[in-house]
N, C-alpha and C positions, 0 to 999 in steps of 0.2 A: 516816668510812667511806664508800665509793663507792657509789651507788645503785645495786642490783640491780634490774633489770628483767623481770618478767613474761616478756617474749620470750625476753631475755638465760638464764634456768633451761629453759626450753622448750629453748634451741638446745645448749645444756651435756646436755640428759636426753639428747637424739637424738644428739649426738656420742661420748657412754659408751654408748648403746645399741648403736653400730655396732662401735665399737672391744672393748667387751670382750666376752668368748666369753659366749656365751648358750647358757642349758641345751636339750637338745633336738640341737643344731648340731654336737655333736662329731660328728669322725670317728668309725664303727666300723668295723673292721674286717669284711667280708663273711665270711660262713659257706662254710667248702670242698665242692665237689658233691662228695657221699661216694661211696665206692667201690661197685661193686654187681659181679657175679660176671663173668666173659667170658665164661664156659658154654660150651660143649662144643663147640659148631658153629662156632668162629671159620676164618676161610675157610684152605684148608688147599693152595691153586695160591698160587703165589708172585706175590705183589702190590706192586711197586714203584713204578707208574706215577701220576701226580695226576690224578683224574678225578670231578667234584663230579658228575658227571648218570648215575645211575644208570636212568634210562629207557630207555637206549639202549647199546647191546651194538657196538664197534667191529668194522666190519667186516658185520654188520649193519643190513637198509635198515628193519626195523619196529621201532616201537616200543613198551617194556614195555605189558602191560591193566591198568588199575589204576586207584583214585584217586592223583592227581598229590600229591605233598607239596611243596611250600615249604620247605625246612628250613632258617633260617640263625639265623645268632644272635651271641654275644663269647666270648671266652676273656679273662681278666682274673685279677690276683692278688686275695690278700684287701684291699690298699689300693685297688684298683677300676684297678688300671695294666692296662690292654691288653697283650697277650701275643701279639707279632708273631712269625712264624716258625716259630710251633706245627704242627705237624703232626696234625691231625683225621682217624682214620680211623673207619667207620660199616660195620657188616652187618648185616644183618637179615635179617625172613624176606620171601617173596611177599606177595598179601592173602591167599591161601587157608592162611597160616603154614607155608609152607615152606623152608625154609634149603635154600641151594644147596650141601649138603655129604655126605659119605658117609655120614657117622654117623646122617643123619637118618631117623627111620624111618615119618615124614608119608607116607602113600599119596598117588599121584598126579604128573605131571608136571611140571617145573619149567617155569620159563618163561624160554626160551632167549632171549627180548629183553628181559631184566633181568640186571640186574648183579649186585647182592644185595651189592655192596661198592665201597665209593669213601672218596677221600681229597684232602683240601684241607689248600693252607696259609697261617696265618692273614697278614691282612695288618697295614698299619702301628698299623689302630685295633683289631687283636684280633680282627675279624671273618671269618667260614667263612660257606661255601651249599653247600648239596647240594638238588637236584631227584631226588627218589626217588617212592618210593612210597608210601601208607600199609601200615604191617607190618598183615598178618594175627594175631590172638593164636592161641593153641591151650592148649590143657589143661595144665596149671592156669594158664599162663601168660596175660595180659591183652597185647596189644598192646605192643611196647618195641622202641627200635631200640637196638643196643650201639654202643659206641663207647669209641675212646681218643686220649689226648694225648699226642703224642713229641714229645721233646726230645733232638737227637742222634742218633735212634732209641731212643733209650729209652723204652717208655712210663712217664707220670708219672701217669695217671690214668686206671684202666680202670672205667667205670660203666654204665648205661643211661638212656635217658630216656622215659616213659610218658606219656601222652596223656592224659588231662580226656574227651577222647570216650569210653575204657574206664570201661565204669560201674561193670564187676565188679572193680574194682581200687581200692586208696586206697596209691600212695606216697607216699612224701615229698615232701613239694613242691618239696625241690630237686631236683629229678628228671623236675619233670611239666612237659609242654607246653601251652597250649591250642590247639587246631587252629580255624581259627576259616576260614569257607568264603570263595574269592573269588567261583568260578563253580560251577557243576554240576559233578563230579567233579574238584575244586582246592581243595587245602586249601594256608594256609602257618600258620606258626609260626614264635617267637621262643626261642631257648633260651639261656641263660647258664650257661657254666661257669667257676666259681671255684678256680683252683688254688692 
């Protein structure tokens, strides 16, 4: 029988270590960001054009009042594959929570150098940005910006997403942002949707 050496079992452990699956390491599948309502106010002028900077109103030289938001984030399937192509649309309300819509019945003046809706599309790694503003919440509602995912023009996923800064709110965490500050009125965030 050949001498087995001390090393010789050391480098055979580390070699089955690498090679076979180890508990813990499997793939899961990611959880889908679930559906949450469009609500009533979805912008209702016809909106075809790509435009991630909701700060600023074409055609107009000033820009929205507000804390600034950061918003970007991935689109990705449940195997964690980037979703190129997607189409992200977003509307929300001002900070003082006013939707730029007819139905709304928020007292007070909208703010004509905001947009209150904008839409990107995703690129090769899944990734979106929009430059908004932080949503206003209002009764009973907490702070959320809506949003959807086309494909073809279809939407595949209509949700919202809630802020960590709202204290009077607990959603679901696949849903929630943290707003985390750069500068004096500048906030950005990370957000992941899983379709």
């Amino acid at each position: 029988m050949k001498n087995i050496t001390v090393s010789g079992i050391i480098l055979a452990a580390l070699f089955l270590s690498f090679c076979l699956p180890q508990p813990g390491f499997a793939s899961e599948a990611l959880r889908k960001t679930p559906f949450d309502h469009e609500g009533p106010y979805y912008p209702v002028t016809s909106r075809e054009d790509i435009d991630y900077d909701l700060t600023r109103v074409r055609g107009r030289d000033a820009s929205a009042k507000g804390e600034i938001l950061h918003l970007s984030g991935v689109v990705v399937n449940t195997a964690g594959k980037p979703q190129e192509n997607s189409i992200i649309e977003i509307w929300q309300t001002d900070p003082q929570g006013r939707y730029d819509h007819p139905g709304d019945p928020s007292p007070g003046k909208r703010d004509p150098d905001f947009q209150y809706w904008g839409a990107v599309r995703t690129g090769p790694d899944g990734t979106f940005y929009f430059k908004t503003l932080i949503p206003g919440g209002y009764q009973p509602r907490p702070a959320h910006i809506h949003f959807k995912v086309l494909r073809d023009g279809k939407a595949i996923l209509t949700s919202q997403i809630y802020f960590k800064k709202a204290a009077d709110s607990s959603p679901p965490d696949l849903q929630t942002a943290v707003l985390q500050q750069k500068t004096a009125g500048e906030y950005e965030t990370f957000f992941r949707i899983v379709i």
